[in-house]
C-alpha positions in Angstrom: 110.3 116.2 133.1 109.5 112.6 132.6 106.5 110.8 134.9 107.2 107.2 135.9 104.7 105.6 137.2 104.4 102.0 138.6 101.9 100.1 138.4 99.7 98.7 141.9 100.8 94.9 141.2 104.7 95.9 141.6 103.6 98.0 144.9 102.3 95.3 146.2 106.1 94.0 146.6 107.8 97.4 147.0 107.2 100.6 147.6 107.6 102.8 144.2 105.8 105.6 144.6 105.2 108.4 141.0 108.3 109.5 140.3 109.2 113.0 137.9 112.1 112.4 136.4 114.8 114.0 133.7 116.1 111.8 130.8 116.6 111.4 127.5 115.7 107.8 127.4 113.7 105.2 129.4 116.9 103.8 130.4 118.1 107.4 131.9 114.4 107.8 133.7 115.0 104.5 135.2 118.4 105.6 136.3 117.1 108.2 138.3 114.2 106.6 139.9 116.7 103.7 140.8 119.2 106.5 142.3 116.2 108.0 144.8 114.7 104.4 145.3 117.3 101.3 144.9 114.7 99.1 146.5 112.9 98.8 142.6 116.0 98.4 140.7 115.9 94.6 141.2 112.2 94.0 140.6 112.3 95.6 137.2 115.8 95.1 135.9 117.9 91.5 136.1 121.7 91.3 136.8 122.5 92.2 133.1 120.6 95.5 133.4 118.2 94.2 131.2 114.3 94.1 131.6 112.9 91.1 133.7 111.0 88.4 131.6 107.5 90.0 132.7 107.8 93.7 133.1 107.2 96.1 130.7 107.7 99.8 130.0 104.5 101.8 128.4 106.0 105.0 127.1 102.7 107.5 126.1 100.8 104.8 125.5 103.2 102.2 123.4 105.1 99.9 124.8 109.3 101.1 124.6 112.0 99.6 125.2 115.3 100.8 127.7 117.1 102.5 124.5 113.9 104.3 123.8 113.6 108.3 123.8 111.5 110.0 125.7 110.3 113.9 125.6 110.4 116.1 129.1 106.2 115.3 129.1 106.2 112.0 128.8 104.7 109.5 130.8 106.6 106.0 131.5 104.2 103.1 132.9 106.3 100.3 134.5 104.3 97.0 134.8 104.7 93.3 135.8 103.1 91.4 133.7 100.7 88.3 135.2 100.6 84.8 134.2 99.0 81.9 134.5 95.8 80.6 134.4 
C-alpha cells in the first residue's frame, strides 16, 4: 500500500497525519485519505477537483500529477508550496 505523507507547513493548518493507502493512482490515494480525513480535501484540492495553485504531489521522489500511477510501495509527498519574498 501507498504512504501519503504531508508535509509540516500543511499541518500547521490541519491535521493530516501519515496515511497508508491503496490506489492505483495519486488521484485514488487522495480519495482515500480524503474519505478517513475530509478536513484536507479543501487545502489540497479546489472546487474543480483539481490541485491548488501551490501544492504539489512528490511521488518517489518526482513530482506527479492526480492521473499519475502509483505502485503498492510508493510514497506520495503532499506539499504547499511558499511564496514570497
Amino acid at each position: 500500500m501507498a504512504r501519503v505523507v504531508f508535509t509540516s507547513n500543511l499541518q500547521r493548518h490541519v491535521s493530516c497525519p501519515e496515511s497508508v493507502v491503496e490506489g492505483g493512482s495519486v488521484s485514488e490515494a487522495l480519495r482515500c485519505v480524503f474519505a478517513a480525513q475530509p478536513q484536507i480535501r479543501g487545502y489540497v484540492l479546489d472546487e474543480q477537483g483539481e490541485l491548488r495553485k501551490h501544492v504539489f504531489i512528490f511521488v518517489d521522489g518526482r513530482r506527479a500529477r492526480l492521473a499519475d500511477s502509483i505502485s503498492n510501495s510508493s510514497e506520495i509527498f503532499v506539499l504547499q508550496a511558499l511564496t514570497g519574498g
